[in-house]
N, C-alpha and C positions, 0 to 999 in steps of 0.2 A: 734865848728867845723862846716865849711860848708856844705852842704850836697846840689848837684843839684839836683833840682826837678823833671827834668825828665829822666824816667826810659827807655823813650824806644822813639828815633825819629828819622828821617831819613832829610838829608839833601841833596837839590837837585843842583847839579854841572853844572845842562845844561845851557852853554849860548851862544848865537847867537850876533858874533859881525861881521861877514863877508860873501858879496855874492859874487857871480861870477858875472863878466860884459863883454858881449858881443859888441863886434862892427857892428853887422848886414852886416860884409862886407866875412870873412874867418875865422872867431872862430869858435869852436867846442871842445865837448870832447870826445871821442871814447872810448868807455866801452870794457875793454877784453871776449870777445865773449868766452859763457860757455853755457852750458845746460842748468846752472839752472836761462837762461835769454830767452831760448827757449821755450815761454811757451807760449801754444796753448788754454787755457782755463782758466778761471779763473782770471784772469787779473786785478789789483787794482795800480795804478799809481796817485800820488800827489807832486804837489812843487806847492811854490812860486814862484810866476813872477812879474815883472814893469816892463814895458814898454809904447811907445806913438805912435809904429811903426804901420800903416795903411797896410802895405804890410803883402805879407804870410811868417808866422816868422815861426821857427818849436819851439818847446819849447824838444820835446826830440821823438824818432823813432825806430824803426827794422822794417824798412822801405825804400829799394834801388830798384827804379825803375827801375833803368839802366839794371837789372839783374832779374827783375819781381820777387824779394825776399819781394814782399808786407806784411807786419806783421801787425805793427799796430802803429801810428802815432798822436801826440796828437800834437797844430799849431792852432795859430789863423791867421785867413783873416779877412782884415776888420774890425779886431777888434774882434770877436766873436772869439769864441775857437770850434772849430774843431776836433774832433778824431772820426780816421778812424780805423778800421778792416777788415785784408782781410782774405777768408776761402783759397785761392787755389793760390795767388800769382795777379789776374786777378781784375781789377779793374769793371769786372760785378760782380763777387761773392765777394762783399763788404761792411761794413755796415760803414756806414758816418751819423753823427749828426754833426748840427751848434747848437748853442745857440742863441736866439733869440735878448739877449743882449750885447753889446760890452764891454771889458774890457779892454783896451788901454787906459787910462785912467792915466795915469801917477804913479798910487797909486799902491802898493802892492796888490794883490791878491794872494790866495791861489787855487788852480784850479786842476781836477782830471777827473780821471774816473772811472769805474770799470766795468767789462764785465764776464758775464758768462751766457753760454748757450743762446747766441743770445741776453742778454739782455745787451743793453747796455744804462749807467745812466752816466751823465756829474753833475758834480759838481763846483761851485764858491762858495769862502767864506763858506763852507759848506752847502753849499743851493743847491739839486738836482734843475737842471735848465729844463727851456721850450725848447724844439729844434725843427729845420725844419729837416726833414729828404734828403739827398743828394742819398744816397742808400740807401739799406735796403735788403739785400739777405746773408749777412754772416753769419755764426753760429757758426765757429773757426775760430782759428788764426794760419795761416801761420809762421810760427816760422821761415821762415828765416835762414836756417842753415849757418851758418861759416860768416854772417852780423854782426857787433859790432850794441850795442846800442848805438844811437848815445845821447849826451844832444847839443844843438844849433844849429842842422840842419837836414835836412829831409834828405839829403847823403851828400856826398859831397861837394855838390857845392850848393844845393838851400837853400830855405826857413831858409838864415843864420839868426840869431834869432839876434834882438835889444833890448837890456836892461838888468835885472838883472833875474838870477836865482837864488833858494836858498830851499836848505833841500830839495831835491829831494830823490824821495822813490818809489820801485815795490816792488808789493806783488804777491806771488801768488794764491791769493785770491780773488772773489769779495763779499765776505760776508760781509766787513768790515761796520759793526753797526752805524747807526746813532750815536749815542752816540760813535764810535770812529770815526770817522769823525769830531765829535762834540770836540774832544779830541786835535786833531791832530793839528785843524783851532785854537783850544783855545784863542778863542775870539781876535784873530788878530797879537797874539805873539806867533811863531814858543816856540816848548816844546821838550822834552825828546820822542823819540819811543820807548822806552825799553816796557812802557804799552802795544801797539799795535805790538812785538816782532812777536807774532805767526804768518809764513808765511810771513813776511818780507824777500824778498832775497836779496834785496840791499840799502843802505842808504846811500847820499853823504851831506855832512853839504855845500858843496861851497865855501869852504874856511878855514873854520876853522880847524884846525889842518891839511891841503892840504899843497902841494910846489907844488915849480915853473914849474914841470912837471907832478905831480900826483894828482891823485883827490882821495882820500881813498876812499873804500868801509868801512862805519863806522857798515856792519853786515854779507857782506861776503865776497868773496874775488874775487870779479869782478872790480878791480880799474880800473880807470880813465888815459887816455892820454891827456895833452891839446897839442892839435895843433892849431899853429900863438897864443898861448896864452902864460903868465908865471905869476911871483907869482903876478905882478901890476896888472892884470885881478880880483884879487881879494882883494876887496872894504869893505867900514865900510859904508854899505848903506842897510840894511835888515828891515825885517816888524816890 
């Protein structure tokens, strides 16, 4: 009689075959606006992106100038990544970091940030990066009330984002550990968040398991709208 050898293992189900694809002209996805996206402190934000766009793309916001709802906004110009925090809605009480290096670049990045109590750290590839500083006087975050989050635009109408998103994720946290960090980037191939669970409010895969109108929230229950998008938005082109 047979007898399998192993008594005790786990088997991992996560796989990543599809991203979201922007046309840098009216895509966007609008997150249903809740509390637990209203978050003034503590602040940990990570996805994937490709792109080769030179202009100001947003990559995701709570963040509507029209209505001085300044929150806090992650967007590369020029190539470099970008994210901004406002304390009072006022683009004087704000804290802006650039990254010194460009990632327009055609290739997959992984790219973030995290912010708590004034400090604010930018991440590529898992590598805390060099920044110029732009501002430098906020100490919270504007939360924005009754603003959606957006992923592929700064509101509306701007900063409409070109090229691919993928496994996009807020915490509300910014303690998150080098070593989860280190986790998350896993060496260039998107993974499971169920490890890095604690303080995750929201987790979108991009595609996968998504339709042609919804973007799941894969931890809580802040889905997704796509507007000018549908299920052809979403691509077999991921890290």
């Amino acid at each position: 009689m047979f007898t399998f050898p192993f008594t005790n293992f786990a088997v991992n189900l996560f796989t990543n075959n599809l991203s979201s694809q922007f046309d840098g002209i009216n895509e966007r996805i609008d997150l249903t606006d809740d509390v637990s996206l209203r978050i003034t402190n503590n602040l940990s934000f990570f996805a994937w992106i490709k792109t080769t766009s030179a202009s100001n793309i947003c990559v995701a916001s709570k963040y509507n100038t029209s209505v001085n709802n300044r929150g806090w906004v992650c967007y590369l110009s020029s190539g470099r990544l970008h994210v901004t925090v406002s304390t009072d809605g006022t683009r004087a009480n704000s804290r802006e970091y650039e990254t010194t290096t460009t990632f327009n670049d055609g290739t997959w990045h992984h790219i973030g940030f995290t912010y708590a109590s004034g400090v604010l750290k930018l991440y590529v590839d898992a590598v805390e990066q060099p920044y110029n500083i732009i501002y430098d006087v906020g100490v919270s975050i504007n939360p924005a009330n009754g603003d959606p989050v957006r992923i592929g635009s700064y509101n509306t109408t701007n900063y409409q984002f070109f090229g691919y998103i993928d496994e996009l994720a807020i915490w509300d946290t910014a303690v998150l550990s080098q070593s989860q960090i280190d986790y998350i980037y896993n060496d260039g191939t998107p993974t499971s968040m169920t490890p890095v669970g604690a303080n995750l409010v929201s987790h979108y895969r991009m595609g996968d398991g998504d339709n042609a109108t919804t973007l799941f929230d894969n931890k809580g229950s802040n889905d997704g709208t796509l507007v000018n998008m549908n299920a052809s938005n979403y691509v077999a082109d991921v890290p």
